[in-house]
Backbone as ProteinMPNN parsed JSONL, in Angstrom:
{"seq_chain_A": "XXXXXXXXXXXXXXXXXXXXXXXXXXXXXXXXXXXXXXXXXXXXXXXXXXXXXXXXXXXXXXXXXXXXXXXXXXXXXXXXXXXXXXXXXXXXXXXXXXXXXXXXXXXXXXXXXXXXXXXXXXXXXXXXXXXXXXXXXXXXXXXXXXXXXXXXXXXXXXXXXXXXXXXXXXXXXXXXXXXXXXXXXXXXXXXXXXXXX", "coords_chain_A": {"N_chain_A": [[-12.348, -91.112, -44.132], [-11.868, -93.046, -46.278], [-10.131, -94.265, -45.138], [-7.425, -92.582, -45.167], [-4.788, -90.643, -44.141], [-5.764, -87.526, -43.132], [-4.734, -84.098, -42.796], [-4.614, -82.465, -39.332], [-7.43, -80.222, -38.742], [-7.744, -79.553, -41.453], [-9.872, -80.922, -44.784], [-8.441, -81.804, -46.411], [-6.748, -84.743, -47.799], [-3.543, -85.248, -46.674], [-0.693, -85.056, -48.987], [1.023, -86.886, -50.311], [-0.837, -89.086, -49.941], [-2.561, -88.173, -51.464], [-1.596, -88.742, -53.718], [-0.981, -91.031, -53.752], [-4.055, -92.096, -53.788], [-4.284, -91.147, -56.288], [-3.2, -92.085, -57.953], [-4.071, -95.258, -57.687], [-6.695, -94.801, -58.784], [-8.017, -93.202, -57.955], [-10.346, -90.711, -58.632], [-11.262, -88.219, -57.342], [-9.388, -87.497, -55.66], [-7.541, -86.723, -57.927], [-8.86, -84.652, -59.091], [-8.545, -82.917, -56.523], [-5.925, -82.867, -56.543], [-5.15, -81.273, -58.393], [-6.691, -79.013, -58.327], [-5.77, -78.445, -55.464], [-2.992, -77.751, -57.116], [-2.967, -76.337, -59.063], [-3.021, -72.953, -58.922], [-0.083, -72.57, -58.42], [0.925, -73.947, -60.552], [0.652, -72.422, -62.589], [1.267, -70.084, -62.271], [4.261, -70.546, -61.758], [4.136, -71.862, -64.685], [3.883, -69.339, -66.418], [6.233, -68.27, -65.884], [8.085, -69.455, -67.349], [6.568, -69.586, -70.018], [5.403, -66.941, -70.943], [2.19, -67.158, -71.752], [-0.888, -67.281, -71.18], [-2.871, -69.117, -72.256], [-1.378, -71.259, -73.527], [-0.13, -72.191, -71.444], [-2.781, -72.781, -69.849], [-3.37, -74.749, -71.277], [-1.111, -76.581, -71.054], [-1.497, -77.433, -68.345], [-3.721, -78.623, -67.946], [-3.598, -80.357, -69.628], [-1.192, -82.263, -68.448], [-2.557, -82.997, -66.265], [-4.505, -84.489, -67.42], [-2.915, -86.311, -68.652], [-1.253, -87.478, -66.441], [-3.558, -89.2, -65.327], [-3.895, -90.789, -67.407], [-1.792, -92.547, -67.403], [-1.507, -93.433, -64.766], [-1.287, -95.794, -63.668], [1.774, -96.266, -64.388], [3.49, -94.368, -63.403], [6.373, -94.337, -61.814], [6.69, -94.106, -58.062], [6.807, -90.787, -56.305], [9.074, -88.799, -54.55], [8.425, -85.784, -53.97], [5.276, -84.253, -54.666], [4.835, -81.806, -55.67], [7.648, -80.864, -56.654], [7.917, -82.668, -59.083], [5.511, -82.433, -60.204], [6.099, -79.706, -61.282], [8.3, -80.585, -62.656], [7.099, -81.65, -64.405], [4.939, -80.017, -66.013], [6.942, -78.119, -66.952], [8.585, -79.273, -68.996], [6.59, -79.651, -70.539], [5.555, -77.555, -71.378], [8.241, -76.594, -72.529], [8.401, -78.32, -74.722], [5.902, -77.907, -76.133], [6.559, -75.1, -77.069], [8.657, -75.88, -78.485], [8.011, -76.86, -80.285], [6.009, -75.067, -81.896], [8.191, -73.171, -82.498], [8.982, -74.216, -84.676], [6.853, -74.844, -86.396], [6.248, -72.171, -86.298], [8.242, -70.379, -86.857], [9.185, -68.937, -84.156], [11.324, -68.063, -82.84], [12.066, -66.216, -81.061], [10.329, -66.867, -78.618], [11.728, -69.201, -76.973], [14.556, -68.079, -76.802], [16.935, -69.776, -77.894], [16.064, -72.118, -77.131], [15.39, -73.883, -74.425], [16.436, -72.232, -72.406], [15.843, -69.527, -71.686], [14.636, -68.258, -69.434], [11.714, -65.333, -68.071], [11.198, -63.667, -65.37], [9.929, -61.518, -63.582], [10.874, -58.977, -61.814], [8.966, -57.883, -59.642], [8.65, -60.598, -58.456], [10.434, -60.894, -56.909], [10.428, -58.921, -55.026], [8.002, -58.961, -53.478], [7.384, -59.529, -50.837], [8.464, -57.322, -49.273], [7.93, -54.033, -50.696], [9.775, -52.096, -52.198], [10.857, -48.172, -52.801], [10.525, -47.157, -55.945], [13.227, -46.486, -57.212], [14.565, -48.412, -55.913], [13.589, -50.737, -57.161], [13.795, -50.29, -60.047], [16.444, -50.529, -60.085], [16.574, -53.372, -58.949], [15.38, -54.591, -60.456], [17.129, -53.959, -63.084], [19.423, -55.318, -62.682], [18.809, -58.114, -62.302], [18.132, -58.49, -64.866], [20.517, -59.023, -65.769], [22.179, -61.161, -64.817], [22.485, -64.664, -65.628], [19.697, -66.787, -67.058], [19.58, -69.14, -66.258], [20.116, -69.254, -63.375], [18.911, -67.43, -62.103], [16.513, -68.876, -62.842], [16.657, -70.814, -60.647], [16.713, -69.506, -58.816], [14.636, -68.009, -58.251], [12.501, -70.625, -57.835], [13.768, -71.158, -55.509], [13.484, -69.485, -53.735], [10.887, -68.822, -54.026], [9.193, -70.319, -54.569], [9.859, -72.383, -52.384], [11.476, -74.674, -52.452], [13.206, -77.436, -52.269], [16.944, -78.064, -52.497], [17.252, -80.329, -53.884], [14.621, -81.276, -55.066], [15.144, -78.477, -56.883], [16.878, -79.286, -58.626], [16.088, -81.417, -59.52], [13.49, -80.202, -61.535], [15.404, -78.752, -63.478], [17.029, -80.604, -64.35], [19.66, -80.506, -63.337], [22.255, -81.4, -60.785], [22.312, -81.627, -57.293], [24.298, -80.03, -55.884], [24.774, -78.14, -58.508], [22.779, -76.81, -58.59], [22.741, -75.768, -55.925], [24.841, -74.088, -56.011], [23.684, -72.505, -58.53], [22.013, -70.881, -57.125], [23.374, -69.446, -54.8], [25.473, -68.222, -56.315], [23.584, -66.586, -57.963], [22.244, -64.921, -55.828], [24.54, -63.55, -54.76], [25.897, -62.332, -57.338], [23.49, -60.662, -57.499], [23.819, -58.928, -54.524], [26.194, -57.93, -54.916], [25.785, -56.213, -57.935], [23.904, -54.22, -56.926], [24.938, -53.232, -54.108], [25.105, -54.753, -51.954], [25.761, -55.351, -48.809], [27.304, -58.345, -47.748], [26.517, -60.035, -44.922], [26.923, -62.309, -44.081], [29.721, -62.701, -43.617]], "CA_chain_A": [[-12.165, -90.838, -45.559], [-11.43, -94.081, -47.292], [-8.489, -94.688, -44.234], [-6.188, -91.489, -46.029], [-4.588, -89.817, -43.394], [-5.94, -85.834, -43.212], [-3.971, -82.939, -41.405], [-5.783, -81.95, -38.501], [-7.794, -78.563, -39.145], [-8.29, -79.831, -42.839], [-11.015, -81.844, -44.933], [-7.612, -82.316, -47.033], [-5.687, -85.661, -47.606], [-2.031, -85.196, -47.087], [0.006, -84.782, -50.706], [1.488, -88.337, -50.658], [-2.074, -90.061, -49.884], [-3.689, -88.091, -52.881], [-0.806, -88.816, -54.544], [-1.276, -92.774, -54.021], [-5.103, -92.583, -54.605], [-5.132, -90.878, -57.831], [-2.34, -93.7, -58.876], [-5.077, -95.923, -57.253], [-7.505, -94.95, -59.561], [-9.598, -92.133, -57.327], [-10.945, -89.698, -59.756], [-11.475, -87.013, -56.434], [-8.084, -87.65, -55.815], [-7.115, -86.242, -59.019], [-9.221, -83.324, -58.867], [-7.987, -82.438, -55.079], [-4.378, -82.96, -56.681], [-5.489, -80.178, -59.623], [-7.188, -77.716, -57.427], [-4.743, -77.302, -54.834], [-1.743, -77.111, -57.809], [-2.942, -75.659, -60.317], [-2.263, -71.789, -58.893], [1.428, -72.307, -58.286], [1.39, -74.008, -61.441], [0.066, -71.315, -63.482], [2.224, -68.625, -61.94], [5.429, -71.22, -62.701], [4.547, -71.577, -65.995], [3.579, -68.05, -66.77], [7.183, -67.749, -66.098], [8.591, -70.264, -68.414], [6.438, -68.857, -71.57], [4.319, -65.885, -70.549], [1.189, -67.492, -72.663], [-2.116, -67.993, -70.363], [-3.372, -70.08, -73.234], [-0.6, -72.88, -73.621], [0.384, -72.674, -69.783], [-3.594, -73.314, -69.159], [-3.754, -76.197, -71.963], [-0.019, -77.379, -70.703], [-1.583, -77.754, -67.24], [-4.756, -80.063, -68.381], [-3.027, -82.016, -70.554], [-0.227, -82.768, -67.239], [-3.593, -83.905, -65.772], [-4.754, -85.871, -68.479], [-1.455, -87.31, -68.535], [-0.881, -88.395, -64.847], [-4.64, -90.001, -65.102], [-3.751, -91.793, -68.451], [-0.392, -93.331, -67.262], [-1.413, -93.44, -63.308], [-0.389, -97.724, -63.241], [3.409, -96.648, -64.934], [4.416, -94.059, -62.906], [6.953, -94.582, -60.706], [7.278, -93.423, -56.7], [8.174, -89.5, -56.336], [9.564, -87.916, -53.364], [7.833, -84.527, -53.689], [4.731, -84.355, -55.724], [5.319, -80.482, -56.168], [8.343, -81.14, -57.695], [6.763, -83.927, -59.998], [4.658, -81.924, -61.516], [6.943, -78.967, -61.79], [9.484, -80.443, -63.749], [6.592, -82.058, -65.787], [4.776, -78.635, -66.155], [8.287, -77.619, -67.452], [9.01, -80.122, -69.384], [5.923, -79.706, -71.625], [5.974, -75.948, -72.035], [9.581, -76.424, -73.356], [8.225, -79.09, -75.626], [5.1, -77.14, -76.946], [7.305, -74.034, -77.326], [9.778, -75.535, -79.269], [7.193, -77.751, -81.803], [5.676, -74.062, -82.169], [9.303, -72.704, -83.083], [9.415, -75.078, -85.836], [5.96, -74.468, -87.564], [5.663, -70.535, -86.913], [9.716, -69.649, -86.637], [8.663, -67.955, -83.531], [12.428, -68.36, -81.912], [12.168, -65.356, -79.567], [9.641, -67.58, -77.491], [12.588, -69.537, -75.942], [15.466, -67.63, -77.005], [17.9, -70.96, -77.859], [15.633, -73.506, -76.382], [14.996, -73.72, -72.791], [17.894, -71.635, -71.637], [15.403, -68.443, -71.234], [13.239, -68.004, -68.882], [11.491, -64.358, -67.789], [11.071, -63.525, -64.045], [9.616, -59.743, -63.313], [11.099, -58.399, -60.274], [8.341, -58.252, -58.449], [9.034, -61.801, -58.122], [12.116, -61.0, -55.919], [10.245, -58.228, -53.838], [6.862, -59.192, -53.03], [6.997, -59.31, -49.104], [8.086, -55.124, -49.15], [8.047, -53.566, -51.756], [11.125, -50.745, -51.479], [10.558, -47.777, -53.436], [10.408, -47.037, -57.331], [14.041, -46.439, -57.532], [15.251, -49.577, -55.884], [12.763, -51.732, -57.786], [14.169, -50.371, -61.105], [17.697, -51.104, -59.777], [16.856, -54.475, -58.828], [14.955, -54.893, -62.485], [17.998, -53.974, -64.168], [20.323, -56.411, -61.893], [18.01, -59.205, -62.381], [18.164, -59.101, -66.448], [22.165, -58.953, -65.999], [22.253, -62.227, -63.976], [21.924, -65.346, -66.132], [18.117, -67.244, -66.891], [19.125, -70.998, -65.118], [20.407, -69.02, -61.918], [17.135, -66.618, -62.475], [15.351, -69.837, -62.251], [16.713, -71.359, -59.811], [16.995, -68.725, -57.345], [13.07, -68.133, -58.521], [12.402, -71.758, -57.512], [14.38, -71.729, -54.097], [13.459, -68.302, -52.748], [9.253, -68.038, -53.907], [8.291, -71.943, -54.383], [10.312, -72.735, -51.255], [11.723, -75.906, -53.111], [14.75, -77.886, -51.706], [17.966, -78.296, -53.815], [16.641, -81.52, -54.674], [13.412, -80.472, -56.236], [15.152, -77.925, -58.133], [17.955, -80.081, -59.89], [15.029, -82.379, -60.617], [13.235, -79.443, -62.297], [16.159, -78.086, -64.119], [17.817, -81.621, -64.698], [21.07, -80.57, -62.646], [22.794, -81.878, -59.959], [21.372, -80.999, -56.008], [24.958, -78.786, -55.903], [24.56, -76.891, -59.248], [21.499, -75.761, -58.014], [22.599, -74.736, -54.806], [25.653, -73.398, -56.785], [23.257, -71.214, -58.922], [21.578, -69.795, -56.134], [24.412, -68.841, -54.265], [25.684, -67.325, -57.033], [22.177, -65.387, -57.933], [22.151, -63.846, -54.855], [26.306, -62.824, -54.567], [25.454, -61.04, -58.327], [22.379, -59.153, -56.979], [24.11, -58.001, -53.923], [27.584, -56.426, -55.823], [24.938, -54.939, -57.991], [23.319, -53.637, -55.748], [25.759, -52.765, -53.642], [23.934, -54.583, -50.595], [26.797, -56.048, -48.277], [27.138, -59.752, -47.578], [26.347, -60.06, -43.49], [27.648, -63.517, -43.582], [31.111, -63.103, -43.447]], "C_chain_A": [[-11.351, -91.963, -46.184], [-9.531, -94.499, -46.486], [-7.339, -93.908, -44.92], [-6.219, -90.729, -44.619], [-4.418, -88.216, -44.143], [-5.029, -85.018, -41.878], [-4.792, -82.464, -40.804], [-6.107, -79.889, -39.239], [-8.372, -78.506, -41.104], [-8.968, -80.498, -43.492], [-9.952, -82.504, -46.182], [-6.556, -83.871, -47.039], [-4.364, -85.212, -47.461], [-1.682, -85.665, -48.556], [0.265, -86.249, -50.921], [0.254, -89.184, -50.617], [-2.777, -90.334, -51.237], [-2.871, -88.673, -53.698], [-1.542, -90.743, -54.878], [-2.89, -92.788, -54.189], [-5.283, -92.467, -55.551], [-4.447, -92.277, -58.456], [-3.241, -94.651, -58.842], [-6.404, -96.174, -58.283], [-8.816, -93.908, -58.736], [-9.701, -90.604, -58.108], [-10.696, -88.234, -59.008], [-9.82, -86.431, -56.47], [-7.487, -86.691, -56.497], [-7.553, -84.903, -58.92], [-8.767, -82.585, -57.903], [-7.027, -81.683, -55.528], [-4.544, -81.652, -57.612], [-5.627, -78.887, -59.064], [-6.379, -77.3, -56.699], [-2.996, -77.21, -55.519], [-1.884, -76.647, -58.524], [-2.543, -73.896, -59.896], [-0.928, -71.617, -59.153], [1.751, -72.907, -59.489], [1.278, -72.853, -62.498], [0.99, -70.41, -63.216], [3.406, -69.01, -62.578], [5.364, -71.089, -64.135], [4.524, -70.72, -66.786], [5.076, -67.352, -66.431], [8.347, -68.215, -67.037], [8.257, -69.49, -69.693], [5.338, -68.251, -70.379], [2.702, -65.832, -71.293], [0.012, -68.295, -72.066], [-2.842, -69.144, -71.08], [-2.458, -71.541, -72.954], [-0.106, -73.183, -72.184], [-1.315, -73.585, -69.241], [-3.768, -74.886, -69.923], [-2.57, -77.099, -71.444], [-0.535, -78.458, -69.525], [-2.301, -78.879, -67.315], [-4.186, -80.862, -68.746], [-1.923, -82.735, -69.651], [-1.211, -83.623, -66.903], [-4.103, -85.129, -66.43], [-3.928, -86.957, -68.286], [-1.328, -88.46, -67.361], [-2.251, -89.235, -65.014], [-4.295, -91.161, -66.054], [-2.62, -93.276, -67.767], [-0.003, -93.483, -65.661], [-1.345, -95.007, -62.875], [0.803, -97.682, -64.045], [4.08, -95.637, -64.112], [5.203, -94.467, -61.843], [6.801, -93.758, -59.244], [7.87, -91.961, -56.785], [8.14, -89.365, -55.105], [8.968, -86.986, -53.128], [6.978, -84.294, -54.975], [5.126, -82.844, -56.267], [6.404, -80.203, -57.213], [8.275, -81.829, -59.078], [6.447, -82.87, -61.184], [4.964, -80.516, -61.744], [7.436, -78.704, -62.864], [8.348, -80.712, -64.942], [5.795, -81.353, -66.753], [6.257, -78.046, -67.255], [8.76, -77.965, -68.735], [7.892, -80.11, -71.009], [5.798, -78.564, -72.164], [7.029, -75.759, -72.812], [9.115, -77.461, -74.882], [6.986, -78.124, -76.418], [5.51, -76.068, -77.658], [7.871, -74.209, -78.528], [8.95, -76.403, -80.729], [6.478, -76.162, -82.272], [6.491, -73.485, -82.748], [9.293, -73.082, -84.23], [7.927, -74.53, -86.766], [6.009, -72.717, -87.621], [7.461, -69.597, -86.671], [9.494, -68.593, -85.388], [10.254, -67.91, -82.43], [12.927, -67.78, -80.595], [11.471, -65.864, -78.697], [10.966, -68.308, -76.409], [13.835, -69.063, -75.977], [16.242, -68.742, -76.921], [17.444, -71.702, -76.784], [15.185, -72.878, -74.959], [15.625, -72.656, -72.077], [16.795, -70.212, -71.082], [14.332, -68.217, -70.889], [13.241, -66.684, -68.206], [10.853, -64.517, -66.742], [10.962, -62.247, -63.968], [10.527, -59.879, -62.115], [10.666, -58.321, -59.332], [8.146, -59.218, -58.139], [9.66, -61.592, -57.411], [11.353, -59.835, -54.945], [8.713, -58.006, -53.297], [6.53, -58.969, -51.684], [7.444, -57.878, -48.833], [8.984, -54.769, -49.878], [9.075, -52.008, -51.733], [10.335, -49.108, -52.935], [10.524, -47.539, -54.595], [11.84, -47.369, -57.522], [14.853, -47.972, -57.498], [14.608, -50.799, -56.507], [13.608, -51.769, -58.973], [15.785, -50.884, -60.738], [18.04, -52.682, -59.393], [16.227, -55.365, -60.505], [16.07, -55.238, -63.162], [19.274, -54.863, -63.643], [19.989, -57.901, -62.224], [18.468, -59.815, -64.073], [19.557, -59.018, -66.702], [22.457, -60.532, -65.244], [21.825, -63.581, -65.454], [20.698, -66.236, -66.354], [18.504, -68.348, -65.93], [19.473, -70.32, -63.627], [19.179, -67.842, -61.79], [16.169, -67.363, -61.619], [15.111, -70.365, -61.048], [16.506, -70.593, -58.362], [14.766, -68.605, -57.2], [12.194, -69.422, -57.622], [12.815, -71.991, -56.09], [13.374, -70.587, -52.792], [11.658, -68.487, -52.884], [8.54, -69.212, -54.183], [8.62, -73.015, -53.329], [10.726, -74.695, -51.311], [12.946, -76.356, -52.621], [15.665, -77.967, -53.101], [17.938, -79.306, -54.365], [16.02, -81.388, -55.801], [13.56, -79.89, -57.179], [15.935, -78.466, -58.531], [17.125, -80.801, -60.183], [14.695, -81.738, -61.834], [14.377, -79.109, -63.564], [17.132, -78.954, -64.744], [19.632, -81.062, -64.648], [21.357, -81.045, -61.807], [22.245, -80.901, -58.396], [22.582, -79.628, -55.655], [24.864, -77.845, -56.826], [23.62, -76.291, -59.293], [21.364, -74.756, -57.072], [23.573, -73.778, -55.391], [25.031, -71.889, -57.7], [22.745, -70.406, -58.148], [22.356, -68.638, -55.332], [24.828, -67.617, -55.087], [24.961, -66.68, -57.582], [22.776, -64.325, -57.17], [23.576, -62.895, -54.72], [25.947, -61.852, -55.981], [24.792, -60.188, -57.594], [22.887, -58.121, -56.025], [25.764, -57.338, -54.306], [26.34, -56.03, -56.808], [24.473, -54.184, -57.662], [23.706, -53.469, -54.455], [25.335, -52.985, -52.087], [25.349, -56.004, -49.9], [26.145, -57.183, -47.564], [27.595, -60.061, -45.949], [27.187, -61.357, -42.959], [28.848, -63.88, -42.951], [31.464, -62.278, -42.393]], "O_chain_A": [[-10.203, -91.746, -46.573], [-8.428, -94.801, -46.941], [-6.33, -94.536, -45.239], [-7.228, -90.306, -44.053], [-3.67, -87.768, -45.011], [-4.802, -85.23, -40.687], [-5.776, -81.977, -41.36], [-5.487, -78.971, -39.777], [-9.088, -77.714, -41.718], [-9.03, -81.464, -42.732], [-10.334, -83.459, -46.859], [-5.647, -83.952, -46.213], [-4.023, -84.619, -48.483], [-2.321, -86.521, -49.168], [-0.387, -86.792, -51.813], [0.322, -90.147, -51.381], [-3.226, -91.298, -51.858], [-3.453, -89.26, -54.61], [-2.201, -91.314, -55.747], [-3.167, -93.736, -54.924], [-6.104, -93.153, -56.161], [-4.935, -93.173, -59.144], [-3.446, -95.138, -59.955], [-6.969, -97.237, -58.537], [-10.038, -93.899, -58.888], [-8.994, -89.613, -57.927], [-10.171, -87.278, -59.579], [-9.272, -85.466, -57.003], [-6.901, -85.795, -55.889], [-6.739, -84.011, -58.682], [-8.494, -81.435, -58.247], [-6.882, -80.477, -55.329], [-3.668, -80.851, -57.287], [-4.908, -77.905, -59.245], [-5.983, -76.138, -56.793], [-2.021, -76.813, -54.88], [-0.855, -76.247, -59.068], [-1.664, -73.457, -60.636], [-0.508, -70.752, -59.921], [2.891, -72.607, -59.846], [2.265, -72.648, -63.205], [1.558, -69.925, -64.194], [3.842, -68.415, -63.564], [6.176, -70.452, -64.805], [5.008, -70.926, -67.899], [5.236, -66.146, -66.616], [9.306, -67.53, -67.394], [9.092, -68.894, -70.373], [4.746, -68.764, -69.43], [2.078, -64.777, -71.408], [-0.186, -69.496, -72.246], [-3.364, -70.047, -70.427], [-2.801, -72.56, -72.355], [0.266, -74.304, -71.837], [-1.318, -74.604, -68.551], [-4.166, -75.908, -69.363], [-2.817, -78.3, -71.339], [-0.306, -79.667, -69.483], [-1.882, -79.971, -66.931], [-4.157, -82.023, -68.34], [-1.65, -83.871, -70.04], [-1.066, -84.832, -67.084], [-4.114, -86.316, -66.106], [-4.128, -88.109, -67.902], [-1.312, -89.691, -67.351], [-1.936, -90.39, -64.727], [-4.359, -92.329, -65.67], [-2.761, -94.499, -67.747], [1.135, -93.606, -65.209], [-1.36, -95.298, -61.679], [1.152, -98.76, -64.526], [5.287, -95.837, -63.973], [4.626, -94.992, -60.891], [6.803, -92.539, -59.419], [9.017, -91.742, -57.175], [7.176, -89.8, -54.475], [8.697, -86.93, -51.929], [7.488, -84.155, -56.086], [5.747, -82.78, -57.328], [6.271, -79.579, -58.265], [8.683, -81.261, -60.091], [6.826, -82.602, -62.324], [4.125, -79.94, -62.436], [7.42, -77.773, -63.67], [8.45, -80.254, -66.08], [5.738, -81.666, -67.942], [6.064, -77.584, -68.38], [9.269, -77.15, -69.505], [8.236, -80.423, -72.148], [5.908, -78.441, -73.384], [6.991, -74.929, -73.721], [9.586, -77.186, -75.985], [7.384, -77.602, -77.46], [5.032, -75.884, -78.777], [7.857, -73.403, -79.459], [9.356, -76.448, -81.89], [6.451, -76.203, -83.502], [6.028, -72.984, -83.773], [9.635, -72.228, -85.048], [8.078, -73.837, -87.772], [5.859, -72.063, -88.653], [7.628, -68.412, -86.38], [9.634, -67.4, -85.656], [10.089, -67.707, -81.227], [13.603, -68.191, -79.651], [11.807, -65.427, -77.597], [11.094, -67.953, -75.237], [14.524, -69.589, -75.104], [16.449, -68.995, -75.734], [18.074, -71.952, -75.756], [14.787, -71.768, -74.607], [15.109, -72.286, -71.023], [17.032, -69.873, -69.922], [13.298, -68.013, -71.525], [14.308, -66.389, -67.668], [9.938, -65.34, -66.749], [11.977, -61.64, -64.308], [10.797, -60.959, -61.59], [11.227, -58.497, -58.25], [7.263, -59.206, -57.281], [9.562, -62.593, -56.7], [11.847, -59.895, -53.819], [8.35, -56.958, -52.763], [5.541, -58.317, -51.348], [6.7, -57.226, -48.1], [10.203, -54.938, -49.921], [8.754, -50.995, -51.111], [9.433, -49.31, -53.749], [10.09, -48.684, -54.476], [12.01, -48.494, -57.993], [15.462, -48.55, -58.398], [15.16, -51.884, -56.326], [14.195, -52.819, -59.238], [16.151, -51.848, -61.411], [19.148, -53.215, -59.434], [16.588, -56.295, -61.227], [16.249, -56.316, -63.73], [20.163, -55.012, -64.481], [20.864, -58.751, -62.384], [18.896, -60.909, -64.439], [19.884, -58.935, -67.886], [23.639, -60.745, -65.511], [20.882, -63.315, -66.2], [20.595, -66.7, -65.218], [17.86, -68.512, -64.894], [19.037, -70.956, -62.668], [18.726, -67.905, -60.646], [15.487, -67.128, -60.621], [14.048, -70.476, -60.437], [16.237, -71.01, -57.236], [13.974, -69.007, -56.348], [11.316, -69.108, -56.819], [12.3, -72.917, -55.463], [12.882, -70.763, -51.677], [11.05, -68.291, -51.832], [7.315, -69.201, -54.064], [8.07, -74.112, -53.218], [10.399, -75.607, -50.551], [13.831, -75.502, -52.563], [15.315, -77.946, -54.281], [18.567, -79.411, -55.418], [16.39, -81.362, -56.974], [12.905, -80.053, -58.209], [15.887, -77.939, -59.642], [17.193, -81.077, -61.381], [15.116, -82.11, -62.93], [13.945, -79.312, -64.698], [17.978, -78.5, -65.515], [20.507, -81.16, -65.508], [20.314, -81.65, -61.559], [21.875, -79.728, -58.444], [22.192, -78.52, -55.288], [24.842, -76.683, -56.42], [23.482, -75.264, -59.958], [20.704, -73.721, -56.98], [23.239, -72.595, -55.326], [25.497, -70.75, -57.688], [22.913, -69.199, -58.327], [22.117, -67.435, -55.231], [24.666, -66.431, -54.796], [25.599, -65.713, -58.0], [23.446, -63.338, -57.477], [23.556, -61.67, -54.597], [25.723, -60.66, -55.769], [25.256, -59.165, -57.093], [22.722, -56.912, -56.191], [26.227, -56.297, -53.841], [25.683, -55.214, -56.161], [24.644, -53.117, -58.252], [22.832, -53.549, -53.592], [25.207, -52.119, -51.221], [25.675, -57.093, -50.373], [25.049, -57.22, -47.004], [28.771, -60.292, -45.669], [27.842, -61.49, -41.925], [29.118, -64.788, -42.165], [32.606, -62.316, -41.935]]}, "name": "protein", "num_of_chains": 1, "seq": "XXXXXXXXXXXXXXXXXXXXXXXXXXXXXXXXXXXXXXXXXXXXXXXXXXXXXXXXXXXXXXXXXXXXXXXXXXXXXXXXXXXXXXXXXXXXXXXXXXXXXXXXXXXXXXXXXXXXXXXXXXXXXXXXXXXXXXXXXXXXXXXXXXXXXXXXXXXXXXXXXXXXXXXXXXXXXXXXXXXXXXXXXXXXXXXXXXXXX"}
């Protein structure tokens, strides 16, 4: 395949290969890179603004983008991250040019700062019963949105503390910082003792 090292068992390039052909100028490339991100993007940005419409036009136009300007970008580390923050980055921007023509301000509640995460975000692998769902619901919307996010980002996109201070344009500790502190809220809410110590 055009000398791109594939992972055995797959007809897939490794992430960094596609990465350097689409820069390259390989069209497939690009598509590969689309197909296998576009789910996890969609879910991400369906948690940024909850709007299947501007998350699906956000996503194209990322694509567009990276094809347009694929001889200026620079070298990333983790394409996932990449196109995270840049996913991120344009939802907050569409959002807030939308604020301005239709006063729609509850979309980001003061800019970026608010982002919505269900719960069943946090209990997907087993699901406890009704009661403790609503108890972790109402724990969740007591916790602040950037440690929301971040914990969102660490725990269910399995992102290093890198990745997410990229995303969130913080530092690799105030990331791990919000997480930490996520989880220490949830469990005194929830009254779920800390094994660590």
């Amino acid at each position: 395949m055009n000398g791109r090292v594939v992972p055995k068992g797959t007809g897939t390039p490794a992430l960094p290969d596609l990465w350097q052909a689409m820069l390259n100028g390989d069209e497939q490339a690009l598509a590969t890179l689309f197909r296998l991100h576009y789910a996890m993007l969609f879910n991400y940005g369906m948690k940024i603004i909850p709007r299947r419409d501007l998350v699906k036009d956000s996503i194209q136009d990322l694509f567009v983008y990276l094809w347009e300007k694929r001889r200026t970008i620079s070298p990333v580390h983790s394409v996932q991250a990449y196109l995270l923050a840049c996913l991120r980055r344009r939802l907050v921007t569409a959002a807030e040019a939308e604020r301005k023509t239709r006063h729609a301000a509850r979309e980001l509640n003061s800019g970026a700062e608010m982002v919505v995460f269900s719960a069943e975000d946090l209990i997907i692998e087993r699901r406890e019963h009704a009661a403790r769902s609503a108890r972790l619901q109402q724990a969740l919307h007591k916790i602040p949105s950037r440690m929301y996010e971040a914990l969102y980002l660490k725990k269910f996109q399995g992102l290093s503390y890198d990745e997410i201070s990229e995303i969130m344009k913080v530092t690799p500790q105030v990331a791990k910082n919000y997480v930490f502190e996520a989880v220490k809220r949830l469990r005194q809410m929830l009254n779920i003792p800390d094994l660590s110590t």
